[in-house]
C-alpha positions in Angstrom: 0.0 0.0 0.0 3.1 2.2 0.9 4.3 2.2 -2.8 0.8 2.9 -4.4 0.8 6.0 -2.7 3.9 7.1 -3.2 4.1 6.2 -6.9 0.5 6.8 -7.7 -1.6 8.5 -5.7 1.0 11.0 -3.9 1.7 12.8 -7.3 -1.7 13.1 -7.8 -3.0 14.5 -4.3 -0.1 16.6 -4.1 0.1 17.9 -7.8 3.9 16.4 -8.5 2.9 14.9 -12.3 5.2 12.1 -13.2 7.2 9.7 -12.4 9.2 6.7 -13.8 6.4 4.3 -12.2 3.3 5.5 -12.5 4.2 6.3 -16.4 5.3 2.8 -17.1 2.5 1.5 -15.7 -0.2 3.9 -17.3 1.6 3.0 -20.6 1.3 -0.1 -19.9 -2.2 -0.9 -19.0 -3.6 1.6 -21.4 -2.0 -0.4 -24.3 -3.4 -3.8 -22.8 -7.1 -1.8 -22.4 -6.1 -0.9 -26.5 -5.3 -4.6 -27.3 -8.6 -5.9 -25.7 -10.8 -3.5 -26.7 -9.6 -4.0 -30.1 -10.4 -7.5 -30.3 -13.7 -7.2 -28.5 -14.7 -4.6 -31.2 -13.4 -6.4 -33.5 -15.2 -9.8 -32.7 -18.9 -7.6 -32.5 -17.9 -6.9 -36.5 -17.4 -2.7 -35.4 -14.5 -0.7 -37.0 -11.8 -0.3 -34.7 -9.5 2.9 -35.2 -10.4 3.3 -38.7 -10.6 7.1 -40.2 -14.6 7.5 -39.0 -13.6 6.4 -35.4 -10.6 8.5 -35.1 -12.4 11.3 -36.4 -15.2 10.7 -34.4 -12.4 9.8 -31.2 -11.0 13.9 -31.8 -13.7 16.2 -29.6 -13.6 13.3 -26.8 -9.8 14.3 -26.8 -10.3 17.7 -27.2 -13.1 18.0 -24.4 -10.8 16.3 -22.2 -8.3 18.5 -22.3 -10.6 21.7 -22.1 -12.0 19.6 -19.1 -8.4 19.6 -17.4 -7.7 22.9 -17.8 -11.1 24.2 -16.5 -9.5 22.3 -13.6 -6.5 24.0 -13.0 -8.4 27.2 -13.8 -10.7 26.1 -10.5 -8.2 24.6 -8.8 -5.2 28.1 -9.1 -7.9 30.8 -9.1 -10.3 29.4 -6.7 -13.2 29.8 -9.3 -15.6 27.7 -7.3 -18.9 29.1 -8.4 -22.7 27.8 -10.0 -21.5 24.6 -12.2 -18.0 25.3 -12.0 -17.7 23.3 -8.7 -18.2 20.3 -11.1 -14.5 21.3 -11.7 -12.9 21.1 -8.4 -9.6 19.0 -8.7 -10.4 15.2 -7.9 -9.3 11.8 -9.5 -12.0 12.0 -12.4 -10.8 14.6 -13.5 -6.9 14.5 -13.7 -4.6 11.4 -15.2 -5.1 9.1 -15.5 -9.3 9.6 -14.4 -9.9 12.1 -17.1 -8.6 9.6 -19.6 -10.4 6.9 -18.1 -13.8 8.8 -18.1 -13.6 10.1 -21.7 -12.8 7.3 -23.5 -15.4 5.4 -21.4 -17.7 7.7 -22.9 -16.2 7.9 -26.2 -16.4 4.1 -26.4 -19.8 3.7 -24.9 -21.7 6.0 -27.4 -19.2 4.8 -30.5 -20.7 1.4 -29.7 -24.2 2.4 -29.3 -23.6 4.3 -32.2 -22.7 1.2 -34.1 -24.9 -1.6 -32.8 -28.2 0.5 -33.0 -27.5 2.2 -36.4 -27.6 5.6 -34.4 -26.2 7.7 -37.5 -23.0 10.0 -36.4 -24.4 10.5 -32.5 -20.6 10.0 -31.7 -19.2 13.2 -33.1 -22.5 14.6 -32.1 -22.4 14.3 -28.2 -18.5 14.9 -28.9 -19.1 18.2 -30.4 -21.9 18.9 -28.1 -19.5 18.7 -25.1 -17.0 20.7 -26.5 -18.8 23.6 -27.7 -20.2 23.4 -23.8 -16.9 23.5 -22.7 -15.8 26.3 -24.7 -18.7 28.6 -23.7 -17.1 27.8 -19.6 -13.8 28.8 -20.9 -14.9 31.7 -23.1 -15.1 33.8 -19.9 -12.0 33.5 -18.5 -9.8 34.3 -21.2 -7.0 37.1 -20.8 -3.6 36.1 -22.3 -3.7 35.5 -26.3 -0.3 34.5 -26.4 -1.5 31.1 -26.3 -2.7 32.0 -29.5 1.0 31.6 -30.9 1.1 27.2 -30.0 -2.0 27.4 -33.0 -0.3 29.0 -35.6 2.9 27.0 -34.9 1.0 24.1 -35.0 -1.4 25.2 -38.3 1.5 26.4 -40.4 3.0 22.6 -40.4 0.0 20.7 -40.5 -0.8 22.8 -43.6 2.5 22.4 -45.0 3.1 18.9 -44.7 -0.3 17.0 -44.9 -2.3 16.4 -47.6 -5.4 14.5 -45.8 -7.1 15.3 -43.0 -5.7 12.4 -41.0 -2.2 13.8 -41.6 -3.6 17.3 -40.5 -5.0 16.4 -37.2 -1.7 13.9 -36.7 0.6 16.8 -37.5 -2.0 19.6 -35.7 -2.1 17.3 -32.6 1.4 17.0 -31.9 2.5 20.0 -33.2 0.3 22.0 -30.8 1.0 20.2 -27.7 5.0 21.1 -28.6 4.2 24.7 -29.5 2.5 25.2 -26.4 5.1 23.6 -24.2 7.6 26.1 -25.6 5.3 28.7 -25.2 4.0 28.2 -21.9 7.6 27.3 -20.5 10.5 29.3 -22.4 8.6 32.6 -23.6 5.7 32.7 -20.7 7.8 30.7 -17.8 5.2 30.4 -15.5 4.8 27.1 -15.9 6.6 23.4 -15.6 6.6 20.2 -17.6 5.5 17.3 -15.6 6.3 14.6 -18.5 9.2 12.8 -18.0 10.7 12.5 -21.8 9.4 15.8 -22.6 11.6 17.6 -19.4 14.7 15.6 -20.6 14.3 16.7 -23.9 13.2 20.5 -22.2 16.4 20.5 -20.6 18.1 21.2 -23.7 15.4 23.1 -25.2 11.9 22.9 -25.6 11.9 24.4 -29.3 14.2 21.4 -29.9 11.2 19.4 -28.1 8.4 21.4 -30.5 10.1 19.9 -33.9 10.9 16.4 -32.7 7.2 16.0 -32.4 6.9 17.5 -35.9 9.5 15.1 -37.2 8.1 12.0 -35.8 4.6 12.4 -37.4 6.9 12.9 -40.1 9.1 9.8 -40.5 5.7 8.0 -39.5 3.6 9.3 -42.4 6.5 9.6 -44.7 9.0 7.0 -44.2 6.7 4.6 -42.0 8.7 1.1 -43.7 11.9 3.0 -42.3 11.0 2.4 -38.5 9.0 -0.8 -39.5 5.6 -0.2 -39.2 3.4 -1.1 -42.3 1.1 0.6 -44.4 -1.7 -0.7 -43.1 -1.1 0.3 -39.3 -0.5 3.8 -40.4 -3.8 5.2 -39.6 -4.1 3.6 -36.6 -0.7 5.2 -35.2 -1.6 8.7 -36.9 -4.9 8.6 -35.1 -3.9 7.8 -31.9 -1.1 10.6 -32.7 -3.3 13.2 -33.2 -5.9 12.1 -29.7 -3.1 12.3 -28.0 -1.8 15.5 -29.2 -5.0 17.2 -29.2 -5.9 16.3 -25.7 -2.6 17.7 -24.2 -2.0 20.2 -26.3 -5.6 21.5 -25.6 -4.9 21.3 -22.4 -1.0 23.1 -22.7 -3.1 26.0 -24.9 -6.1 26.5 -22.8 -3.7 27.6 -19.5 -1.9 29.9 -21.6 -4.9 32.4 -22.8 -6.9 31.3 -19.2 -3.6 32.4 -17.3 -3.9 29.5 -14.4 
């Protein structure tokens, strides 16, 4: 019991982020919950990280990382009013709970959506949360230079992808290092809490910005070079661009909210 709270839930009570432990072991389980949601989708005949479901996947990712930075916004400011108390900071709603909850709803409604012919609700409830969201953060914003993490991660995703996967791939990991870089070397206000991205910070986190760039890069480009085939592409792109989208929401969302 000692060492689950000192690995797991000490950083989280105590706001510390990461560490070598806990992120081995959320990598860990969440690619075994991958792997056996996979094949139970796939044994019920439903389209497992295809383009529709990634697409479909991309508010729930967004939403989640509006969702953790209403957080922070409650949890620094003391905004504790009407329905932000929803918001106070609690294991739902920061890692690994706010991943947990999402894609529990994500995967819920994409099934629904699927076994009772229920024509696009996915990306309908997805987008319905996220515009709700917005309208909570619309509010509270005062520092645009969070604006600067979307055009560096727009001018690439333009520039180098020619299909809308590629875009949100390149968009998704693109923002979350813009915003890093923003947040931490032009802002400094803020810390990274990710272990490879600190190592990599420690030399510079520009130098952490277009390594993310690159990887989408080699992986859509060149994906036979680091041996992943053709047909596993889209499913690595998508899960690039859920992943980048939900942190670099996040990253971008503390910036103009100033928490």
């Amino acid at each position: 019991m000692e060492f689950i709270n000192e690995y797991f839930i000490k950083p989280i009570e105590m706001r510390e982020g990461y560490n070598i432990v806990n992120t081995l072991v959320y990598v860990a389980i969440a690619i075994l919950a991958l792997y056996l949601i996979s094949r139970y989708f796939n044994k019920k005949g439903i389209p497992f990280l295809d383009e529709r479901m990634i697409f479909s996947a991309l508010p729930y990712a967004v939403t989640g990382g509006m969702i953790r930075a209403i957080v922070d916004l409650v949890d620094n400011k003391n905004v504790v009013d009407g329905i932000y108390t929803f918001y106070t900071y609690s294991y739902w709603n920061v890692t690994p709970g706010i991943y947990i909850v999402m894609s529990s709803i994500f995967l819920f409604v994409y099934y629904l959506e699927h076994r009772y012919s229920l024509y696009k609700i996915t990306m309908v409830l997805g987008y319905a949360l996220l515009v709700f969201h917005l309208f909570l953060i619309l509010p509270h914003i005062s520092n645009l230079t969070g604006l600067l993490s979307i055009i560096m991660a727009y001018i690439p995703a333009v520039l180098l992808s020619s299909t809308p996967l590629q875009f949100y791939a390149y968009l998704g990991q693109a923002l979350d290092g813009a915003s890093t870089f923003v947040a931490i070397e032009l802002i400094g206000n803020y810390r990274e809490k990710h272990l490879v991205a600190s190592a990599i910070g420690n030399i510079s986190y520009l130098l952490f910005y277009l390594i993310k760039i690159l990887i989408v890069y080699i992986i859509d480009k060149h994906p036979n070079r680091i041996g992943l085939k053709e047909e596993d592409k889209t499913m690595v792109l998508g899960l690039a661009a859920i992943l980048g989208l939900g942190i670099g929401t996040r990253n971008m969302i503390r910036i103009i909210m100033d928490t």
